[in-house]
C-alpha positions, 0 to 999 in steps of 0.5 A: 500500500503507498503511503501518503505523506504530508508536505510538512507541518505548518511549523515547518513550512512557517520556518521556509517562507516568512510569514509575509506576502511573497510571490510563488513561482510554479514551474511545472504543469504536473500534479506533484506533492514532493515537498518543495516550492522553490525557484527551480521545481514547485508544483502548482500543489506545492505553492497552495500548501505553502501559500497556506503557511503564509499570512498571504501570497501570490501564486504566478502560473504560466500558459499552458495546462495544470491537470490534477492527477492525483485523485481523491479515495472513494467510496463503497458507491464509488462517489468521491470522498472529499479531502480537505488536507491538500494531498490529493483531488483538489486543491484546498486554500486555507490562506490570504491567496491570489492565483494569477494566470496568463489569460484566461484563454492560456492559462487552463486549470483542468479537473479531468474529471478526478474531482473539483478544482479548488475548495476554499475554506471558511478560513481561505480568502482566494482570489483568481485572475485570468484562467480557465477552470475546466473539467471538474467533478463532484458529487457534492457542490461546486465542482469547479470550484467550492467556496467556504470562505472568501472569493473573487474572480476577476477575468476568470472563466468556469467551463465546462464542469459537472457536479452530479451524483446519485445519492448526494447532491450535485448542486453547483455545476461550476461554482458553490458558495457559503462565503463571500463570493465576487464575480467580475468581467468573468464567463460561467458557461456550459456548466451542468448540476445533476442532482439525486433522489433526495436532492434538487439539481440547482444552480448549474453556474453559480449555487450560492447560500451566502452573499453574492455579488456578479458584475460585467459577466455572462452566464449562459449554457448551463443547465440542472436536472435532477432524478425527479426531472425539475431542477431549480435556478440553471443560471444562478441558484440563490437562498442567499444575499445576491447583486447582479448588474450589468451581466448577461444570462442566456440559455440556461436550461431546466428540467421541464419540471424545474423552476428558473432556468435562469435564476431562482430565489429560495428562502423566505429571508433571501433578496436578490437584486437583479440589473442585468444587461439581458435574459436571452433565452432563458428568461425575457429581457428587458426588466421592470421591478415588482415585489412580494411580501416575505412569508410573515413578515411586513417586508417586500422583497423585490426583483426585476422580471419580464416587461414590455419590449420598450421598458429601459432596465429597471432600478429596483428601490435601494431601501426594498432591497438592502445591499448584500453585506458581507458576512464576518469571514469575507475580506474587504475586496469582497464587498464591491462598488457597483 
């Protein structure tokens, strides 16, 4: 049996990089865990877990492909066991973070179908600039990337990744969220969230449960199912706080028993403020603002739906919809200007 050892302690690695904001150069596109992130060989795995010792840091990546190759255990029904220590699947952030690319047409991060890309956890503060994530897989949320703690995207493009199972709960083709997430100038396409018996298949882009915020993106392609053929919010999935402004959500899809092929709103305390610049496809464009009264309470929460073919874009009334807050582990970039 083959033995996995870890990088180091923490006390160790802490001892190896200062504890201050320095730059980690990968230098290899394999999938390694050997210890070492120096000048000359660090893996793209080897820089998170020493990233991770740090305060905070800045991974550089070069073009080209990074493909995780070292799987994940699995289970008596051969679902993925998640693993939250950074040895194999996917790469978990524990730290202050910023992973940057070449462009996100060069620099491919790609799942190949082993498990998701990145997990961050509700310690973690990542934030991602010019790559793609691909070729994701999970049985839980998120399969491009899961979020627990603080995120952003900047230039980033999540394609192309599925969150599935048959007996979990396969929410959140591309991105899952309980944090802070921050999405700008980004594409969140052809993503597919497959749920199970017990579980909706929603948000085939974006399933978010925390505070959320879109700006200048499109969303479009994505689609959810589930085994009693409904599906909810294909585009984007909300229970949550939510902003989206000046992006596009186009053919989305849903079960034809589902509900939001391009968003839905789930919870009685959720709000979710709606700018977009179109709902080609998946829901009429363009918008004028209506509300509906919370489940006991006075309260209205307020949204932007379907109009006349002539109405300009809506603003719905700043004090019907309060703006997203950020909750205690987002960090200060994760509450935006519009």
């Amino acid at each position: 049996m083959k033995t996995i050892i870890r990088l180091a302690s923490p006390l160790l690695l802490a001892a190896a990089f200062p504890a201050f904001a320095m730059d980690l150069r990968v230098t290899t596109f394999a999938d390694e865990y050997d210890g070492e992130c120096s000048r000359s060989h660090c893996s793209l795995r080897d820089a998170i877990s020493a990233a991770n010792a740090l305060e905070q840091s800045r991974i550089i990546l070069a073009a080209g492909e990074y493909r995780l190759e070292r799987g994940n255990l699995r289970d008596e029904e051969n679902e993925i066991i998640d693993e939250d220590d950074n040895l194999v699947g996917d790469l978990d952030v524990m730290s202050t973070v910023t992973i940057i690319g070449k462009g996100s047409e060069q620099t491919i991060l790609n799942g190949a179908g082993l498990d998701r890309l990145i997990e961050v956890l509700p310690e973690g503060r990542l934030t991602l600039r010019d790559l793609t994530i691909t070729g994701g897989l999970t049985p839980h949320r998120g399969a491009g990337l899961e979020n627990r703690g603080a995120t952003e995207l900047l230039r980033v493009r999540v394609v192309g990744n599925l969150a599935a199972s048959a007996f979990i709960y396969g929410q959140g083709g591309g991105i899952a969220s309980s944090g802070s997430l921050l999405v700008k100038s980004s594409v969140i396409s052809d993503n597919r969230a497959r749920g199970s018996e017990s579980a909706y298949g929603s948000g085939g882009g974006i399933y978010s449960t925390g505070a959320l915020w879109v700006r200048d993106s499109r969303i479009g392609g994505n689609s959810c199912s589930d085994d009693n053929d409904v599906g909810q919010g294909c585009g984007v999935y909300t229970s949550g706080l939510a902003e989206i402004a000046r992006t596009v959500l186009h053919n989305n899809s849903v079960s034809a028993g589902g509900s939001g092929s391009a968003r839905a709103r789930r919870r009685p305390g959720s709000s979710m403020r709606s700018r977009p610049r179109s709902h080609s496809g998946s829901m009429a464009s363009p918008w004028t603002c209506a509300s509906r009264p919370r489940r006991s309470t006075t309260a209205r929460v307020w949204s932007c739906v379907s109009s006349t073919s002539r109405s300009p874009p809506c603003r719905c009334p700043p004090s019907a919809s309060p703006r997203p807050t950020s909750p205690n582990t987002a960090s200060a970039s994760a509450s935006p200007t519009a």
